[in-house]
C-alpha positions as CSV (number, residue, x, y, z in Angstrom):
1,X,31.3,2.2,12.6
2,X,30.1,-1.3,10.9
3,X,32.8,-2.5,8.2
4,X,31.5,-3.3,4.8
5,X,31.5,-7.4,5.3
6,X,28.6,-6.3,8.3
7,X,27.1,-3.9,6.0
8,X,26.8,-7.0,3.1
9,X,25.7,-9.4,5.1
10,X,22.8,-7.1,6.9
11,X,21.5,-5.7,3.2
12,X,21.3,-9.5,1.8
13,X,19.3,-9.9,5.0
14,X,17.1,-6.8,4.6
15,X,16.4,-8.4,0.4
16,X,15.6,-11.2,1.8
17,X,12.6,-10.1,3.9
18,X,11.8,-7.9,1.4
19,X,11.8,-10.8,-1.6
20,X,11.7,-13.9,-0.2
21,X,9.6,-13.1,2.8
22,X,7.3,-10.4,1.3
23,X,7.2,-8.2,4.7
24,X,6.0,-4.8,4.2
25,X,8.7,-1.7,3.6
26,X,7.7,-0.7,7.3
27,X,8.2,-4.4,9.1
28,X,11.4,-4.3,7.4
29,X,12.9,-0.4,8.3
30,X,11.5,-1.6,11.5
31,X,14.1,-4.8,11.3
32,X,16.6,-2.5,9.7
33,X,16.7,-0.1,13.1
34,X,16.2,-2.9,15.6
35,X,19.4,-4.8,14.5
36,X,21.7,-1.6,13.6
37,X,20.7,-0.2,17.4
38,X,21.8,-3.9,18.3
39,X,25.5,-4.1,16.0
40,X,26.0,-0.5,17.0
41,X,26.0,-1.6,21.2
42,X,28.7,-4.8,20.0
43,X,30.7,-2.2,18.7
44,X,31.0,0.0,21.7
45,X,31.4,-3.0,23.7
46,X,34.0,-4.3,21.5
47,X,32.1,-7.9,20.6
48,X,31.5,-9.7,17.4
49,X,28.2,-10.4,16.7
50,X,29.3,-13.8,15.1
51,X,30.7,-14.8,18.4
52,X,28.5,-13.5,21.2
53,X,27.0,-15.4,24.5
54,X,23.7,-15.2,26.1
55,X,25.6,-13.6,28.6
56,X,26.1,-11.0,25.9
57,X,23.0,-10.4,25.2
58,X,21.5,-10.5,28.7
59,X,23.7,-7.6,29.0
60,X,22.0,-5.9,25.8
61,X,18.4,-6.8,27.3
62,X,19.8,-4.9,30.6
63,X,20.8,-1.7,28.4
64,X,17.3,-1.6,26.2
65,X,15.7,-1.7,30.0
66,X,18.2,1.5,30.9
67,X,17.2,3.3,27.8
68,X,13.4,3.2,29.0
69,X,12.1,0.6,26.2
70,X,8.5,-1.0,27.2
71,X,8.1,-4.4,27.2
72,X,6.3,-4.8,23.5
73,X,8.9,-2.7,22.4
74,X,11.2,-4.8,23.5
75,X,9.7,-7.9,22.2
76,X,9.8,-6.4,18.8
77,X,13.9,-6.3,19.2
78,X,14.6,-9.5,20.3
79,X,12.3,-10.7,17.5
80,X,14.1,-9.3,14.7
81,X,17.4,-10.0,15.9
82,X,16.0,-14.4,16.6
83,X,14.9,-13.6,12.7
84,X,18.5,-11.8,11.7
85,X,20.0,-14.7,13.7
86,X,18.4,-17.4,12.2
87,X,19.0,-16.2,8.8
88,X,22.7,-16.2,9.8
89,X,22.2,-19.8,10.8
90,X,21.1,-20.8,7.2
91,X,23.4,-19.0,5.5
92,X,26.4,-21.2,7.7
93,X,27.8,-17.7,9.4
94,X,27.7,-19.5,12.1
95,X,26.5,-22.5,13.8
96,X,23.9,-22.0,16.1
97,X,21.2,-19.1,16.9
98,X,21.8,-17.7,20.5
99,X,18.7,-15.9,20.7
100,X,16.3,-19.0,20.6
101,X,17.1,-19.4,24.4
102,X,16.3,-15.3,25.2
103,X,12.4,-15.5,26.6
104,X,10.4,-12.4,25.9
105,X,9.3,-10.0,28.0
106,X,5.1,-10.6,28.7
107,X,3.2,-8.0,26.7
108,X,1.1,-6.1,27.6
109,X,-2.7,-7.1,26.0
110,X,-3.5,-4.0,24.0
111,X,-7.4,-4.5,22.3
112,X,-7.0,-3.4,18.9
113,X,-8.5,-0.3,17.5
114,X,-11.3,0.0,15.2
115,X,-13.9,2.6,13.8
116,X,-17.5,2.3,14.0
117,X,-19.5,1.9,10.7
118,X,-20.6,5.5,11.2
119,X,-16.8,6.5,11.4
120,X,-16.3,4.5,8.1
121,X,-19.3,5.9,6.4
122,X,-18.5,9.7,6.9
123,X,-14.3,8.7,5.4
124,X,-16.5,6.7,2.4
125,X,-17.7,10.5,1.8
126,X,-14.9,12.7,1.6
127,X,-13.0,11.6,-1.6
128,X,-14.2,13.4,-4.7
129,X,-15.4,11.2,-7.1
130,X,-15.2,13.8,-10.0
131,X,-11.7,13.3,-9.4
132,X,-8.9,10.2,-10.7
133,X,-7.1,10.7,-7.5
134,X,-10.1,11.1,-5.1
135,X,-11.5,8.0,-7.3
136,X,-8.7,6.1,-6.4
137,X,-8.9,7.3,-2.2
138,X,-12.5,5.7,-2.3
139,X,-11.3,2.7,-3.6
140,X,-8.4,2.5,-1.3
141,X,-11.2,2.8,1.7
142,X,-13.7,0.3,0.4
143,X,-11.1,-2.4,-0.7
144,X,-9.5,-1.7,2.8
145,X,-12.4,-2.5,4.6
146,X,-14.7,-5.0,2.1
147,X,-11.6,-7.7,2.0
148,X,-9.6,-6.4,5.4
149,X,-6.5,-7.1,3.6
150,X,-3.5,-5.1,4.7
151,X,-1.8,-1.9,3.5
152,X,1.1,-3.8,1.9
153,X,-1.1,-6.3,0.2
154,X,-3.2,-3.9,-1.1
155,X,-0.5,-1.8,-2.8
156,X,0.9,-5.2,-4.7
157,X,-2.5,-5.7,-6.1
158,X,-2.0,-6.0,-10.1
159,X,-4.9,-5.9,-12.3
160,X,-4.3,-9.5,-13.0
161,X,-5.0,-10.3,-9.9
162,X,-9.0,-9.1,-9.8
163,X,-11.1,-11.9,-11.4
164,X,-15.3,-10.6,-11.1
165,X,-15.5,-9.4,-7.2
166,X,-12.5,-12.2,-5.9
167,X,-8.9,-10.3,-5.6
168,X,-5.6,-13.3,-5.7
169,X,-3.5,-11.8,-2.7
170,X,0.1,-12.4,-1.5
171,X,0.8,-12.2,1.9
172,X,3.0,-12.9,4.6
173,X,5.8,-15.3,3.5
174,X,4.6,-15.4,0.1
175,X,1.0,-17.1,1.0
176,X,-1.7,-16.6,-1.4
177,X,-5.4,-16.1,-0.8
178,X,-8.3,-15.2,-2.1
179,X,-10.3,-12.5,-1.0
180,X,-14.2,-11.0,-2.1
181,X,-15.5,-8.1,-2.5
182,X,-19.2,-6.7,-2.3
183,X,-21.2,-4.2,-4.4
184,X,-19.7,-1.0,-3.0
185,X,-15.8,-1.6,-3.7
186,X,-17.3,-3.3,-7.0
187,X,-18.7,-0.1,-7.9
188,X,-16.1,2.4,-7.5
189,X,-13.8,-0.3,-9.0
190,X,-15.7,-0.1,-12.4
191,X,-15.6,3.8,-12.0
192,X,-11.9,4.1,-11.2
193,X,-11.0,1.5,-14.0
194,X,-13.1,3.4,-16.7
195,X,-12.1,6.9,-15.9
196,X,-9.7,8.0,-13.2
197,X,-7.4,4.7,-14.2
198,X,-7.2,5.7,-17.5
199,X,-5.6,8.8,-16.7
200,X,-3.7,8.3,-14.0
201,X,-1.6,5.2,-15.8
202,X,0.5,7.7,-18.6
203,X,3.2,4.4,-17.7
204,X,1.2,1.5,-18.5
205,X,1.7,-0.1,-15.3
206,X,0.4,-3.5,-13.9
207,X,-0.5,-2.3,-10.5
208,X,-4.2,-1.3,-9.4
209,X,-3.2,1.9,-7.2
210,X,-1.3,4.6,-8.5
211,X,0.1,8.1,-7.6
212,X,-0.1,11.4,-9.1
213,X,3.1,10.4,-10.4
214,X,1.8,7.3,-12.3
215,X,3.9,4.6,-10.7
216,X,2.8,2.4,-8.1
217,X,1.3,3.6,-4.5
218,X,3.3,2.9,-1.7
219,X,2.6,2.6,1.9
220,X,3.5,5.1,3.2
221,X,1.3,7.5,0.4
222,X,-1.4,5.3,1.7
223,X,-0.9,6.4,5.0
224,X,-0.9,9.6,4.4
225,X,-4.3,9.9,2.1
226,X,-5.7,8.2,5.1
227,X,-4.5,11.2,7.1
228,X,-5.7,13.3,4.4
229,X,-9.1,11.9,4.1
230,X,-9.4,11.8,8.3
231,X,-8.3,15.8,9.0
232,X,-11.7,16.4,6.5
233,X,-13.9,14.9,9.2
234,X,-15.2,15.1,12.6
235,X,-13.1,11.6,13.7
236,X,-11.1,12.7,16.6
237,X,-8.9,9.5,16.4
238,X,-5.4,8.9,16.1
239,X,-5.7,6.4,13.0
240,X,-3.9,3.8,11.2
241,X,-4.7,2.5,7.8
242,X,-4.4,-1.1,10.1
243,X,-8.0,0.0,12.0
244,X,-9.6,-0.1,8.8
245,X,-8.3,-4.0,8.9
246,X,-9.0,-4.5,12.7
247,X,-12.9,-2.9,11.8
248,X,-13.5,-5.5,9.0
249,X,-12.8,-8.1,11.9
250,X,-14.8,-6.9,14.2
251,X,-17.7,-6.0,12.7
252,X,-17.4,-9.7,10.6
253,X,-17.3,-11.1,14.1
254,X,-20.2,-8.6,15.7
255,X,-22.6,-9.7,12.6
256,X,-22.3,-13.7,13.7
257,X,-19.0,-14.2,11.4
258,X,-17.3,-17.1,12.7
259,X,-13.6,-16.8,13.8
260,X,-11.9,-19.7,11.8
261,X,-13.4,-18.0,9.1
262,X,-12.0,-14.9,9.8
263,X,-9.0,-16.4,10.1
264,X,-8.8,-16.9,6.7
265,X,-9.9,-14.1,5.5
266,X,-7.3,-12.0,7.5
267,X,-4.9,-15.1,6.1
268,X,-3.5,-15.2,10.0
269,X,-1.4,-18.2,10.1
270,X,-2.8,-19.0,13.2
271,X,-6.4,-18.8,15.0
272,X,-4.3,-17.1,18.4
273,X,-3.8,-14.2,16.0
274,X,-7.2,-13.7,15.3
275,X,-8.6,-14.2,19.2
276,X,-7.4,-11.1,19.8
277,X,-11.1,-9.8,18.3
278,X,-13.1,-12.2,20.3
279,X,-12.6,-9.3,23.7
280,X,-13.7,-7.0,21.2
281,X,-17.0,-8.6,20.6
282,X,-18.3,-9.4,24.4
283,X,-20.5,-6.6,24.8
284,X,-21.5,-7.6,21.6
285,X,-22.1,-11.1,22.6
286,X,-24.1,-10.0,26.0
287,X,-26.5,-7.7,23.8
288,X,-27.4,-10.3,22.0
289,X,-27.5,-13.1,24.3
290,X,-30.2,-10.9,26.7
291,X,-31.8,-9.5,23.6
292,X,-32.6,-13.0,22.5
293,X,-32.6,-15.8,25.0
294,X,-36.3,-16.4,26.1
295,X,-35.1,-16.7,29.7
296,X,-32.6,-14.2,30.0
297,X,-35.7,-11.1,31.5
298,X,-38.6,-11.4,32.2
């Protein structure tokens, strides 16, 4: 059982993802579960997690391999607790951050997931458009997949924040960017804001998505119109509103989209985040390369 001074410090840590950080409700119930599983081991073993070695925790990496964790998922937990440990470090609970030295386990390579543009097309087509709420499940689709912006940036979009066919986004760690839009999202934009907009916001709210309760859309009801939308057609996939992100990639980079600029459209901190599309696109590559090069057939 954690005392209350644990349960304090752990919530301050959990606002501070959340506000200072901007991670997404799910990164951070992630981080919540990751670091109670991890206090809630100290306890049984009678250590403070103020005063633990890297004996201690190469002990804890020995129980997560007993309890059948895979290596990514491993990762994952020894990630959150470096970032619970370092926040710790700043805030002077103690002096130094004993997971910095813990390596992580290889992962596993895993290519990410994506639809094809048929795939995409026959989702475009289930939402009824007679309808505010199927007006606003279109739009969810074809801002998901014109700007490739993620499901927790898309739910924080205000109105304020759309200027012509360019949407200000905040992202990770409170970056903003800029992201466009093309004549599809702009046109179910216009017919959400004229009609289904109008009723759906009874509370005069300030954000662009909405539920049929009139506040704000969340994740998680994103999620599961996405489900919705996919049980309506013939896509025998087991989806994530993220492959609508990994598509836009991929079929940026399959249309001669260069990757830096992807990059930045993705707002990846870093170009080894976005390589992971560049497998992706080898066939892709090879068509084109034997399609086109003079000397590649005869």
């Amino acid at each position: 059982m954690l005392n209350n001074k644990k349960i304090a410090i752990l919530e301050n840590y959990l606002k501070h993802l959340k506000y200072e950080k901007n991670y997404s409700t799910d990164t951070i119930d992630s981080y919540h579960s990751d670091i109670l599983e991890y206090l809630t081991y100290l306890e049984e073993e009678n250590k403070d997690y103020l005063t633990i070695k890297y004996q201690d925790i190469k002990y804890y990496l020995i129980y997560l391999n007993e309890k059948k964790n895979n290596s990514a998922t491993i990762s994952r937990k020894i990630s959150a607790l470096r970032s619970f440990y370092k926040y710790l470090v700043n805030q002077s609970y103690l002096m130094n951050n004993p997971f910095l030295s813990v390596k992580l386990p290889k992962k596993e390579k895993k290519l990410p997931r994506f639809f094809s543009y048929n795939e995409l097309e026959e989702m475009f087509e289930v939402p009824d458009l007679s309808l505010p709420l199927g007006q606003r499940d279109r739009l969810i689709l074809e801002l998901l997949y014109a700007t490739g912006v993620r499901v927790s940036e898309l739910v924080n979009i205000k109105l304020s924040d759309i200027r012509g066919r360019e949407i200000k986004i905040l992202g990770k760690g409170n970056k903003e960017r800029y992201v466009e839009f093309g004549e599809y999202a702009d046109e179910i934009l216009k017919l959400y804001l004229n009609d289904g907009y109008k009723k759906l916001n009874k509370k005069n709210s300030e954000y662009l998505l909405l539920n049929k309760n009139y506040t704000k859309l969340s994740d998680r009801g994103v999620r599961l119109i996405l489900d919705n939308i996919i049980t309506k057609t013939s896509i025998n996939k087991n989806i994530s509103p993220h492959m609508i992100r990994h598509s836009f990639a991929t079929h940026l980079l399959n249309e001669g989209c260069d990757l830096l600029s992807v990059q930045q459209l993705l707002g990846h901190a870093s170009l080894s985040a976005t390589s992971i599309y560049t497998h992706i696109t080898n066939d892709r590559i090879k068509e084109v390369y034997f399609k086109t090069h003079p000397r590649a057939k005869k």
